[in-house]
C-alpha positions as CSV (number, residue, x, y, z in Angstrom):
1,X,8.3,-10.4,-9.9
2,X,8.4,-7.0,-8.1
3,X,10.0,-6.9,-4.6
4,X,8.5,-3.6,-2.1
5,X,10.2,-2.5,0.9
6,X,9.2,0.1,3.4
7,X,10.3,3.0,5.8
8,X,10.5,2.0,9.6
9,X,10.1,4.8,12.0
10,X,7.4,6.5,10.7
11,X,4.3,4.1,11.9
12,X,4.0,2.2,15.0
13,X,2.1,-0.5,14.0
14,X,1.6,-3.3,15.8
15,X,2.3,-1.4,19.0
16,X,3.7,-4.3,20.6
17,X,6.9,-3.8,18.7
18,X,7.4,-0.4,20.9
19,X,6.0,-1.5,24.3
20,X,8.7,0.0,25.9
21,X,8.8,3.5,25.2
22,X,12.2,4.8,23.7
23,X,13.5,1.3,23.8
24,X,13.1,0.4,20.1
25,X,15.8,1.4,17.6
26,X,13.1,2.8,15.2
27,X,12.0,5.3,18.0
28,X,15.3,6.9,17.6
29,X,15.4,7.4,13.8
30,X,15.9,10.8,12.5
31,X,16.5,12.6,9.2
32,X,20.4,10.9,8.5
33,X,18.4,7.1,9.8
34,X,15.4,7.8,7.3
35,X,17.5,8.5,4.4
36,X,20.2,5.7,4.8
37,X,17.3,3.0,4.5
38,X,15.4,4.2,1.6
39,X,18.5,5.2,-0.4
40,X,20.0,1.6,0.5
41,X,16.8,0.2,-0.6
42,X,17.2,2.3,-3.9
43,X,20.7,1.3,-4.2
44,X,20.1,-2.5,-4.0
45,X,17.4,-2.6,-6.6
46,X,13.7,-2.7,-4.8
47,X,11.0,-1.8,-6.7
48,X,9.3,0.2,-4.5
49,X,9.2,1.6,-1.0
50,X,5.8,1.7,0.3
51,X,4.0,4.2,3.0
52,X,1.2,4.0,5.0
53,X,-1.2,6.7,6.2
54,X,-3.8,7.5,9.0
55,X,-4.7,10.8,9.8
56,X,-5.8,10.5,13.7
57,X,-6.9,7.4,15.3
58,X,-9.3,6.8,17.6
59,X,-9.2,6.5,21.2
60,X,-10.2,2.5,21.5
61,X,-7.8,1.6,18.4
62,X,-4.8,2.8,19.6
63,X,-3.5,-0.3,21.7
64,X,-4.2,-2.3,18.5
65,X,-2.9,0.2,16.1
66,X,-0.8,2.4,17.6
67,X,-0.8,6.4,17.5
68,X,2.1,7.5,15.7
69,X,1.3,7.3,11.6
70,X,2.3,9.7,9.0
71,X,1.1,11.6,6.2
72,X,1.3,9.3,3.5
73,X,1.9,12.1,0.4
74,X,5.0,14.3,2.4
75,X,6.3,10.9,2.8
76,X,6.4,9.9,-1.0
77,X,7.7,13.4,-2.2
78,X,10.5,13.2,0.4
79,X,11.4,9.7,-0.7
80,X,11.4,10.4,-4.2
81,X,13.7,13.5,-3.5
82,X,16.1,11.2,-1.5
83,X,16.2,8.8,-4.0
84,X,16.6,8.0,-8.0
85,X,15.1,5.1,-9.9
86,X,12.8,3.4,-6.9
87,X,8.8,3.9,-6.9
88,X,7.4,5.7,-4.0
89,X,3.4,3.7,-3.1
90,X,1.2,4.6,-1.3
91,X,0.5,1.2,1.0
92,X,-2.4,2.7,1.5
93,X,-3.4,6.1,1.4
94,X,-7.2,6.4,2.3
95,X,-9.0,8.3,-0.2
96,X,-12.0,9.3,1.2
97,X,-9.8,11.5,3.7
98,X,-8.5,13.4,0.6
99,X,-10.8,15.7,-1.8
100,X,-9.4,14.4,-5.3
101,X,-9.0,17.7,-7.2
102,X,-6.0,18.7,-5.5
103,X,-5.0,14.5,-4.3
104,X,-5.2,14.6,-8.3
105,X,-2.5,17.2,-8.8
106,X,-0.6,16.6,-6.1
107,X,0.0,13.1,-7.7
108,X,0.4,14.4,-10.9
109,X,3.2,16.9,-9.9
110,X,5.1,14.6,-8.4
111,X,4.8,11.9,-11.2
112,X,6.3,14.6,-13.5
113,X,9.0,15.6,-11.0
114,X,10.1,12.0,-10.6
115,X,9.8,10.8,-14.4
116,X,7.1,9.0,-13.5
117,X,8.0,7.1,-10.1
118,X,4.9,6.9,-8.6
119,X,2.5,4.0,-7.8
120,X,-0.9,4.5,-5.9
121,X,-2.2,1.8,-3.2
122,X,-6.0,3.5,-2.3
123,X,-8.0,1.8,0.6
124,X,-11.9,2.6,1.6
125,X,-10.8,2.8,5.2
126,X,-12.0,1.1,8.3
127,X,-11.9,3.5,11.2
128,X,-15.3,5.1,12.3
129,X,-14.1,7.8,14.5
130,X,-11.0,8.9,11.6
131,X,-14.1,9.0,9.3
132,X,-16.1,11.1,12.2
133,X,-13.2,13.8,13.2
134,X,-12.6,14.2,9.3
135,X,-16.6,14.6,8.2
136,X,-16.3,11.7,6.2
137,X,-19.4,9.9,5.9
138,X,-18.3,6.0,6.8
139,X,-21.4,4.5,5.4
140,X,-20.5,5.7,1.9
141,X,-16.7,5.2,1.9
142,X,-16.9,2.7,-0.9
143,X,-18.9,4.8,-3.6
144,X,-16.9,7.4,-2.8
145,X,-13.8,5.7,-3.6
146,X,-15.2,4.9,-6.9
147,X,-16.3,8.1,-7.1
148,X,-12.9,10.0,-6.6
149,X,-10.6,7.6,-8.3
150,X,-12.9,8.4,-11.8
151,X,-12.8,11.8,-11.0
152,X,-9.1,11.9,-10.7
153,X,-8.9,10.1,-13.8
154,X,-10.7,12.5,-16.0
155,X,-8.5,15.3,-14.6
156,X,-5.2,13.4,-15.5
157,X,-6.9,12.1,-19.6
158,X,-8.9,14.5,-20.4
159,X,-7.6,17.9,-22.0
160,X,-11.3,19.6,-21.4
161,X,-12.6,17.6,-17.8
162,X,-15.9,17.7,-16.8
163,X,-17.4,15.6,-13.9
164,X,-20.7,15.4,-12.7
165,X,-21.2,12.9,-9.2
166,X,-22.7,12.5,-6.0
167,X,-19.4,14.0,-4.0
168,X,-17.6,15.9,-7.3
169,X,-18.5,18.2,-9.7
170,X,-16.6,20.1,-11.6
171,X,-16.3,22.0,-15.6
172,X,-15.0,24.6,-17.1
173,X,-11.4,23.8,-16.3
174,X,-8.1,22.5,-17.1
175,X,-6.0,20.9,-15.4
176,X,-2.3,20.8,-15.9
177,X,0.5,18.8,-15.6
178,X,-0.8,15.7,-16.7
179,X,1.0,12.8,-15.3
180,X,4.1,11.2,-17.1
181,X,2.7,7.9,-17.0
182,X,0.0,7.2,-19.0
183,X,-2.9,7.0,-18.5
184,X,-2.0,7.8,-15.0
185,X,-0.5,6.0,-12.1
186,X,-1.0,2.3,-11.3
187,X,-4.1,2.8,-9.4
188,X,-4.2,-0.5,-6.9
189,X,-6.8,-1.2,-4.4
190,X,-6.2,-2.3,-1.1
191,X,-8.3,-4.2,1.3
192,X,-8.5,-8.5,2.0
193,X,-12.3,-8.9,1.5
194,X,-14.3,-9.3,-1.3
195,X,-15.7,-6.3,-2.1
196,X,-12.6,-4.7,-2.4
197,X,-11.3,-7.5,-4.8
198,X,-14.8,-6.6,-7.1
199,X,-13.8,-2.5,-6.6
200,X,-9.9,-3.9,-8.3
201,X,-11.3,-5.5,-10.8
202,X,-13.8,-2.4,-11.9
203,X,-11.9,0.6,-11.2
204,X,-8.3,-0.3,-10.7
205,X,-5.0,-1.8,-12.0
206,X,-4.2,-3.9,-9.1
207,X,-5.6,-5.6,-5.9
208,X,-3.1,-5.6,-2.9
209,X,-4.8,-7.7,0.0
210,X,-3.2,-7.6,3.7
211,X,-4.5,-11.1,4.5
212,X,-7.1,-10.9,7.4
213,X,-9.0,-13.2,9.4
214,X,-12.6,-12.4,11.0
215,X,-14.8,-9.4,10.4
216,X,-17.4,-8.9,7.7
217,X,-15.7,-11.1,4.3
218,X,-15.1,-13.6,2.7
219,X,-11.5,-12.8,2.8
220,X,-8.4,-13.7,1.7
221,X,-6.2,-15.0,4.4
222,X,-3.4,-15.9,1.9
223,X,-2.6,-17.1,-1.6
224,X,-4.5,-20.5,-1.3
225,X,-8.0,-18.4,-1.3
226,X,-7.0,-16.3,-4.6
227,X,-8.8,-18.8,-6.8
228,X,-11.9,-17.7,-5.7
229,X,-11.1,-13.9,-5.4
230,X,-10.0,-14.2,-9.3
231,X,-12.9,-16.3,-10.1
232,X,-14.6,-13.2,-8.6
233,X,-13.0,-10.6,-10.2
234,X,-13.4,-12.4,-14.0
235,X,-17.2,-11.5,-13.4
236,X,-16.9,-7.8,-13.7
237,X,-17.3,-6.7,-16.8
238,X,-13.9,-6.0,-18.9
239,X,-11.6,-7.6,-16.8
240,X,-10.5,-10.5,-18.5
241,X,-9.6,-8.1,-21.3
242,X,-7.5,-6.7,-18.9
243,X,-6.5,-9.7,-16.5
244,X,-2.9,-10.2,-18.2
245,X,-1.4,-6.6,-16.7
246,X,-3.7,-6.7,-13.7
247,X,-1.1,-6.1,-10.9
248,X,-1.3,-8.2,-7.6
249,X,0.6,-7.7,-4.4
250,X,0.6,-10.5,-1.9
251,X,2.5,-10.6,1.5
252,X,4.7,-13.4,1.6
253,X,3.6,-13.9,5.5
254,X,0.3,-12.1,5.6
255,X,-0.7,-10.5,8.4
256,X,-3.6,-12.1,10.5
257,X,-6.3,-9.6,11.8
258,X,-8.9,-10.3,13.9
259,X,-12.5,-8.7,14.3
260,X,-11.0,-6.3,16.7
261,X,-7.9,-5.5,14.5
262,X,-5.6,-7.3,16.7
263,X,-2.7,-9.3,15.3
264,X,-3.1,-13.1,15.2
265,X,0.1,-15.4,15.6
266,X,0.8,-16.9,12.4
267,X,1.9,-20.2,14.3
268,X,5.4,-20.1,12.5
269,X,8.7,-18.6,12.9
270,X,11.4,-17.7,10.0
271,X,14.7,-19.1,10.9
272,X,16.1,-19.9,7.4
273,X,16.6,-18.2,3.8
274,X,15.7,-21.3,2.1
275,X,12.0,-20.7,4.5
276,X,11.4,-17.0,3.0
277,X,12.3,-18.2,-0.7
278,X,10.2,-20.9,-0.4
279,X,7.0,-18.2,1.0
280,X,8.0,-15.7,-2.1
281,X,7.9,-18.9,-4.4
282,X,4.6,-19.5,-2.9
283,X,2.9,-16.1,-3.9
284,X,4.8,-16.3,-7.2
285,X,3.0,-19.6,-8.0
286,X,-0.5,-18.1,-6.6
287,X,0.4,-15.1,-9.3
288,X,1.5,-12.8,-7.6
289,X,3.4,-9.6,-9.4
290,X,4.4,-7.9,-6.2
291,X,5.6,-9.6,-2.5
292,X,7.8,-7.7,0.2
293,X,11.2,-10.6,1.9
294,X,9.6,-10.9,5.3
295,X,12.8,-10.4,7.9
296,X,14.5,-13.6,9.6
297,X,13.2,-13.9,13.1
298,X,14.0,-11.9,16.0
299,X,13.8,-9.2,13.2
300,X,16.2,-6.1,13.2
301,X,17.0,-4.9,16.3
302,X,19.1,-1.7,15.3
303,X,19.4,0.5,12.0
304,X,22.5,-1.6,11.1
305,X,20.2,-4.9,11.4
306,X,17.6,-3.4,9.0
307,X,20.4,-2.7,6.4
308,X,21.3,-6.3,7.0
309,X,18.3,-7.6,6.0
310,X,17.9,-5.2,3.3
311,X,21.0,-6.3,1.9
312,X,20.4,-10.0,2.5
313,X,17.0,-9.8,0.6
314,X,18.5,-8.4,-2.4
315,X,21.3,-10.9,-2.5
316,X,20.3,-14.0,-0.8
317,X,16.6,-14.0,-1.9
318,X,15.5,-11.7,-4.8
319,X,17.6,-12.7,-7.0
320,X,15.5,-16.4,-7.2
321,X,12.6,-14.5,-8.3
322,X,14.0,-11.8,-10.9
């Protein structure tokens, strides 16, 4: 099993956690902070430091999600520069925001540059007005996820690619350097409902649901609903050819979300090792390939805290699982 971290600082989500304006330890993180925790992380032996993305946000979503998120992409490169042998993810970049020819080499250059460190978490997106101030149509977000990611594909196989689709087109070209890993990337889709579970199984090497609750689904609200999502997923065509490397990335404590994208309580708090090891074995059982050591609560309070728990996951509770 494969253990992911990520970078705090950089998003603000759930907004709660900074209700007091320059309070929070994570508020004050700068270059020296940044680069302590993700070369810790690299130093301790996670698999992957993941990164999250939003481009604005509107208006009526920021007291649920917060204002401050980065750009996912200057994120990775700087993390792979910082570190040596850890995978930088995308957890999740939004493709539609992102016209794939250049997304495509982007990716690609960096693969090459890192020897091949990169893993890619791709959502459909779920915020109207991001979709509006970007020219995005919302309505087709899903096809043109498809869309992209076989575009992006073609540019990283092919030696001669040609693409003909509703959103891309292009021939004539090359298109060099091709990734190091091959075919490409781990492509894994992100999103708890259904449909994105079916857009996994067709076009992708992974599915990495949140856990969510209310709102358009069915979805998965944790690993005692993955049954059915597999059962699901073995109806597409070619994927139980394919099922025994299909990557899956559960949250040991998922996050709750509610129709308005609010956070719901989980009812529980983590006061004990034996508590989290028993949650990762849980995942691990359901199938899961991937799972992030949720923190002991009150949670860090101070950079030296999250280096704590960094430490104390790689000692105390990975090591069960490896």
């Amino acid at each position: 099993m494969k253990f992911s971290t990520n970078l705090p600082g950089l998003a603000r989500w759930p907004p709660a956690a900074f209700a007091v304006p320059g309070a929070n330890w994570q508020e004050q993180l700068g270059p020296d902070g940044f680069k302590r925790i993700v070369q810790t992380a690299d130093e301790l032996g996670f698999d992957s430091i993941n990164v999250p993305e939003h481009i604005v946000m509107p208006t009526s979503m920021v007291p649920q999600m917060g204002a401050m998120w980065p750009d996912a992409f200057t994120v990775m490169a700087w993390i792979a520069g910082a570190t040596s042998r850890i995978v930088v993810n995308s957890g999740v970049i939004v493709l539609p925001y992102h016209q794939p020819v250049p997304l495509a080499k982007a990716i690609a250059t960096l693969d090459v540059l890192t020897g091949g460190r990169v893993m890619l978490t791709f959502g459909a997106g779920m915020a109207r007005g991001e979709f509006a101030a970007l020219g995005v149509p919302f309505e087709k977000r899903g096809r043109i996820v498809d869309e992209y990611v076989a575009a992006m594909k073609v540019l990283w196989t092919e030696d001669e690619p040609d693409f003909v689709g509703e959103f891309v087109e292009f021939h004539d070209v090359v298109f060099e350097p091709k990734p190091v890993q091959r075919p490409h990337p781990p492509i894994i889709i992100g999103g708890s409902s259904i449909f994105a579970c079916r857009r996994a199984a067709r076009i992708g090497d992974g599915w990495a649901p949140m856990g969510a609750q209310g709102g358009n689904g069915p979805w998965l609200n944790g690993p005692e609903d993955l049954p059915m999502f597999l059962a699901e997923a073995r109806t597409v065509p070619g994927f139980v050819e394919r099922e025994a490397e299909f990557q899956l990335t559960l949250p040991a404590l998922p996050t709750r979300i509610g129709p308005d994208h609010t956070i719901i309580d989980p009812g529980f708090t983590l006061t004990s090792t034996q508590q989290v090891i028993d949650l990762v074995a849980t995942v691990r059982e359901a199938g899961a390939t991937w799972t992030a050591v949720p923190p002991l609560e009150p949670g860090a309070r101070s950079l030296a805290e999250h280096l704590e728990h960094l430490e104390w996951a790689a000692t105390e509770v990975i090591p069960h699982f490896r």
